[in-house]
C-alpha positions in Angstrom: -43.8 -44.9 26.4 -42.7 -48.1 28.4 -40.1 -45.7 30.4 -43.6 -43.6 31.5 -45.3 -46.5 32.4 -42.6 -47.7 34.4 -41.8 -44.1 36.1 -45.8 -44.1 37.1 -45.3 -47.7 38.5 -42.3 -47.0 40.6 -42.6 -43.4 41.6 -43.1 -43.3 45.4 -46.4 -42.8 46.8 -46.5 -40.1 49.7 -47.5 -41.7 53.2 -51.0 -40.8 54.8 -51.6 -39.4 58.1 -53.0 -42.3 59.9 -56.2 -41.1 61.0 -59.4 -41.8 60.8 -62.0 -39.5 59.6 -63.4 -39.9 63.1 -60.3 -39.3 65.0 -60.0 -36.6 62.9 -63.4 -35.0 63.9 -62.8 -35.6 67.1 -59.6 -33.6 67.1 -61.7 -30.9 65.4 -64.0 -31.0 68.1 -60.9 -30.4 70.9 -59.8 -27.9 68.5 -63.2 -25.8 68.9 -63.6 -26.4 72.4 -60.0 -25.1 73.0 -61.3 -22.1 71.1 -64.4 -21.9 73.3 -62.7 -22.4 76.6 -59.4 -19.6 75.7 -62.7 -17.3 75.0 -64.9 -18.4 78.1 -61.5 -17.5 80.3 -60.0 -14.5 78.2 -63.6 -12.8 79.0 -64.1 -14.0 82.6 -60.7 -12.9 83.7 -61.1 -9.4 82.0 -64.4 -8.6 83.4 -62.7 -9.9 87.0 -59.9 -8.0 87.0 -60.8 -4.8 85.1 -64.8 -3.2 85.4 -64.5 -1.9 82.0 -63.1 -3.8 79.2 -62.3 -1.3 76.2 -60.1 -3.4 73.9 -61.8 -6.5 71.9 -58.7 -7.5 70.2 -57.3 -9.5 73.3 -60.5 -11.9 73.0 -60.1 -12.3 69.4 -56.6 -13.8 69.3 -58.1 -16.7 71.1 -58.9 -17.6 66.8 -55.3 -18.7 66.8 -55.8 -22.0 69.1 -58.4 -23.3 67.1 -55.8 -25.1 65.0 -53.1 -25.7 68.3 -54.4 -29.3 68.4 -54.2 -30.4 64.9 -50.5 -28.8 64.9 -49.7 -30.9 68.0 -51.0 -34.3 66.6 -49.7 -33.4 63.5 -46.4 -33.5 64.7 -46.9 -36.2 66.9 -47.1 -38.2 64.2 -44.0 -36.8 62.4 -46.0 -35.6 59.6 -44.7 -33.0 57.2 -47.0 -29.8 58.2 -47.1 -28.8 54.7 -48.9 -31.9 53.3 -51.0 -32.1 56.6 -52.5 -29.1 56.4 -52.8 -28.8 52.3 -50.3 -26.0 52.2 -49.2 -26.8 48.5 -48.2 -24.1 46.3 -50.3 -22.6 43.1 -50.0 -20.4 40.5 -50.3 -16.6 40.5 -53.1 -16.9 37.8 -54.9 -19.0 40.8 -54.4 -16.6 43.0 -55.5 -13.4 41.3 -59.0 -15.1 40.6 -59.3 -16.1 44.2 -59.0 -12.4 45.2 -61.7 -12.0 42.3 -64.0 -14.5 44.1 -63.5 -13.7 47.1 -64.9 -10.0 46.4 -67.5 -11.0 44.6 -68.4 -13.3 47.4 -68.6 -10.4 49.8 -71.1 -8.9 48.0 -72.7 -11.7 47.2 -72.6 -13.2 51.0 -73.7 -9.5 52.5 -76.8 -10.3 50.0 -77.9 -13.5 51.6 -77.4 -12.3 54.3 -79.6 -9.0 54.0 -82.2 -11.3 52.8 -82.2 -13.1 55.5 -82.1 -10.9 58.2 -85.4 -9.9 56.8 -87.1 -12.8 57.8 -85.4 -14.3 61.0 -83.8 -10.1 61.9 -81.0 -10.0 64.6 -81.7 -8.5 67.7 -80.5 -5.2 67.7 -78.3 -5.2 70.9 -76.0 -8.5 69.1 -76.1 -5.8 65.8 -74.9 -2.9 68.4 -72.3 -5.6 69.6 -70.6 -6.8 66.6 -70.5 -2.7 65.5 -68.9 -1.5 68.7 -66.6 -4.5 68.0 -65.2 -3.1 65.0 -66.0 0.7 65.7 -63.4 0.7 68.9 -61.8 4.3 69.0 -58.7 3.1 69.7 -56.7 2.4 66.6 -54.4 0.1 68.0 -57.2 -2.3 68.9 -58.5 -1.9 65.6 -55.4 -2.8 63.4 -55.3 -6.2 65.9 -58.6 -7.3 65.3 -58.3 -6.6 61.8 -55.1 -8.6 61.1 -56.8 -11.2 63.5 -60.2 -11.4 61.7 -58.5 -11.5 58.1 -55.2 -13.0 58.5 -55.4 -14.9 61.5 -59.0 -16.1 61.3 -57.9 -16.9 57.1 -54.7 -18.9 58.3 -56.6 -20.8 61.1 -59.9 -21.7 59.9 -58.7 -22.8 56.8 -55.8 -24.7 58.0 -58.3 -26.5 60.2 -61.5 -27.5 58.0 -60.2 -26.9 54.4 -56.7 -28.4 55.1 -57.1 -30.8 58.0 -60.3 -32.3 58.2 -61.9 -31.9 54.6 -58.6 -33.6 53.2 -58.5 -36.7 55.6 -62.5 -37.0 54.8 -61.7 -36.9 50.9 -59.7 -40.0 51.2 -62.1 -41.8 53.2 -65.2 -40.9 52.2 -67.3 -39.4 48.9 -65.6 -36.3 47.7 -69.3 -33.9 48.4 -69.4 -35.0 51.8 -66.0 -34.5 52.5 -66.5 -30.7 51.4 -70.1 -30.4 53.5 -68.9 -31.9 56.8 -66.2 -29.1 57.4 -68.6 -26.6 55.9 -71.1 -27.3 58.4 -68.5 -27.1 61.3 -67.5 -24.3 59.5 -70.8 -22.8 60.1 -71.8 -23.8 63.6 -68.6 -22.3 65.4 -70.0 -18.9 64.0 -72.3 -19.5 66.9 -75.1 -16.6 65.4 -78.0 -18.8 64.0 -78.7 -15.8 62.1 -75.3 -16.3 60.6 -74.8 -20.3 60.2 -76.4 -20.8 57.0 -74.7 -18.1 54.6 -71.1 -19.0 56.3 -71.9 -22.6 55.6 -72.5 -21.9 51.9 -69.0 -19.6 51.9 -67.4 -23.2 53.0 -68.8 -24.9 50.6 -67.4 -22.8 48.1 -64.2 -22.7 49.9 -64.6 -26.6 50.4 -64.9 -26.7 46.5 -61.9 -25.0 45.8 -59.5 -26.6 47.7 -60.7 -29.8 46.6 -59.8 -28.8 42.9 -56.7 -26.9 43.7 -55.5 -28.9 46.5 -54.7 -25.9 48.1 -55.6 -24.0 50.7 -54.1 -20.9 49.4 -56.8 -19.8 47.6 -59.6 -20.6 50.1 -57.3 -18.5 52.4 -56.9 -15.6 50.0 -60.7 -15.7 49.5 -61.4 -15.9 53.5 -59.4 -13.1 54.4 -61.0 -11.1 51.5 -64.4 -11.7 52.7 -63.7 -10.4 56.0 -61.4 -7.4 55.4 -64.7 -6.2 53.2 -67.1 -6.8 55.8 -64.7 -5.5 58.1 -64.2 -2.3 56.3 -67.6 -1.7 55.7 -68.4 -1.2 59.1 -65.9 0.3 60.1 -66.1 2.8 57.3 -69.5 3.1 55.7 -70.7 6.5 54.9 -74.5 7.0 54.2 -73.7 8.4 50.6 -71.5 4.8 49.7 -74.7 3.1 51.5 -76.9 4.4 49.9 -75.4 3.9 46.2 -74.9 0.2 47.5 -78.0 -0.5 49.1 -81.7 -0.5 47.5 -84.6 -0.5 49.8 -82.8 -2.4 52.6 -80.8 -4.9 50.3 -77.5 -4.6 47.8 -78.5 -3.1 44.7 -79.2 -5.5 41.7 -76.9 -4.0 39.7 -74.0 -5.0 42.2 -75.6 -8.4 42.5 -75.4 -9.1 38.8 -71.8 -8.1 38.1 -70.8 -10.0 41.5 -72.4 -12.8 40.1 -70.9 -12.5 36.8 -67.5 -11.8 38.4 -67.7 -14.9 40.3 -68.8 -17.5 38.1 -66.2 -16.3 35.4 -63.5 -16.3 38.9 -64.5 -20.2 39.6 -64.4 -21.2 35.9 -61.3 -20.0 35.8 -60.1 -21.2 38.9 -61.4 -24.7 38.0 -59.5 -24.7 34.5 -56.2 -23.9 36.5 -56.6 -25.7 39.4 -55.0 -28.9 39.8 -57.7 -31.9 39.1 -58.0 -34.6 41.6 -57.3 -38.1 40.7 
C-alpha cells in the first residue's frame, strides 16, 4: 500500500498546453475564418476562370484548414499533437458501440431534422443545392466529396472542437460548459439555420463522449458515420427504401424506437468502458 501511495505522489504529471480558454477560442475563431476565406476564394476564382463549375469536391477540401491553425500553434508550442488534440487510444469494444451510435444517431438526427423542417421548411432551391451537391454525375467528384465529408470533415471537426477547444475548456472551466461551447460552434459553422440546432445537439453528444472516453476516436467514428448515411441516402434513395423508411413525411416510428433503443444501450455501454475523468 505505502509503495502505491508513493508511486501516485511521484508519478510525473503531464504538462498543459498554456492557453487560455480564450486564446483558445480565439484560435477557433482564425480556424473558421480560414475555413470561410479558402471557401470565399476557392468559389470566386472558379466562377472567374471557368463559366460552369461541374465538380463540388474542389470547394469541399477547403474542411481540411479548419484545424491548420490549431496544428500550427500547437506546434509552436512544442506540444505533443497527440495529447493536444485528444488522440488517445481506446478499446475495440469502444469502438464497435460508437459505430452503433453513430447509426442510430443518423436516424435519429434525420428525425429532428424532418420535424423540423416542418415548421421552419428549407427553401427548396438550398434543398436542390445540397442534392445536386451529392448527385454530381461524375464519379470521381463523388468518391472526393465523400471521403471529404466523412473522413476529412470526421478527422477535422473533431480534432478542432472535441480535441482542441472542448479539452482546454474542461480544465478551466465546469465540465457541461466545456462540452456546450464547442457544440454551439459546432453548430454555427453549419451556417443553415435550419440546420444549427440538430448539429448542435449531435456535438453535444459527441462533446459527451469524448469527455468520458478522452478520446476523440469515437466522436470521430460516430461523425463520419453520421455523414456517410446521410450521404448515401441521397445519393442512393429509391422511392421503394423511402417509402418503407418514411411515414407521412417523417422516419417511421418503428425505426425511431429501435434507434432509440440502439442508442441508449450504445452510450451505456460506451460510458461503462470509457475512461472516467478524474
Amino acid at each position: 500500500m505505502q509503495d502505491t501511495q508513493e508511486e501516485k505522489i511521484t508519478r510525473p504529471i503531464e504538462p498543459e498546453l498554456p492557453l487560455t480558454p480564450a486564446k483558445a477560442g480565439l484560435i477557433v475563431f482564425l480556424s473558421i475564418f480560414a475555413f470561410v476565406l479558402v471557401g470565399v476564394l476557392a468559389r470566386g476564382f472558379a466562377e472567374l476562370f471557368w463559366e460552369s463549375v461541374e465538380w463540388y469536391s474542389p470547394f469541399m477540401i477547403v474542411e481540411l484548414f479548419i484545424i491548420v491553425p490549431a496544428v500550427y500553434v500547437v506546434k509552436r508550442y512544442g506540444y505533443p499533437l497527440k495529447a493536444a488534440f485528444r488522440l488517445n487510444p481506446v478499446s475495440f469494444d469502444v469502438l464497435l458501440w460508437s459505430l452503433l451510435a453513430g447509426l442510430s444517431l443518423a436516424i435519429l438526427g434525420d428525425q429532428l431534422d424532418r420535424i423540423i423542417q416542418s415548421w421552419f421548411p428549407m427553401p427548396a432551391e438550398i434543398i436542390e443545392q445540397l442534392e445536386a451537391t451529392f448527385k454530381t454525375p461524375h464519379l470521381g467528384d463523388f468518391i472526393l466529396l465523400f471521403l471529404i465529408a466523412t473522413i476529412g470533415a470526421g478527422v477535422c471537426e473533431e480534432m478542432l472542437f472535441r480535441g482542441f477547444f472542448q479539452q482546454i475548456l474542461e480544465k478551466r472551466t465546469y465540465w457541461f460548459a466545456a462540452i456546450l461551447l464547442p457544440a454551439m460552434l459546432f453548430g454555427l459553422i453549419h451556417v443553415l439555420p435550419w440546420l444549427i440546432f440538430q448539429i448542435t445537439v449531435l456535438g453535444i453528444v459527441l462533446g459527451l463522449i469524448a469527455w468520458r472516453t478522452n478520446s476523440i476516436y469515437p466522436t470521430i467514428l460516430i461523425h463520419a458515420t453520421n455523414n456517410l448515411v446521410a450521404i448515401l441516402f441521397v445519393r442512393f434513395v429509391t422511392p421503394e427504401i423511402e417509402s418503407a423508411y418514411l411515414s407521412e413525411g417523417l422516419v417511421d416510428p418503428k425505426i425511431v424506437l429501435v434507434a432509440i433503443a440502439v442508442f441508449i444501450f450504445s452510450m451505456m455501454r460506451i460510458w461503462r468502458v470509457g475512461n472516467p475523468q478524474t
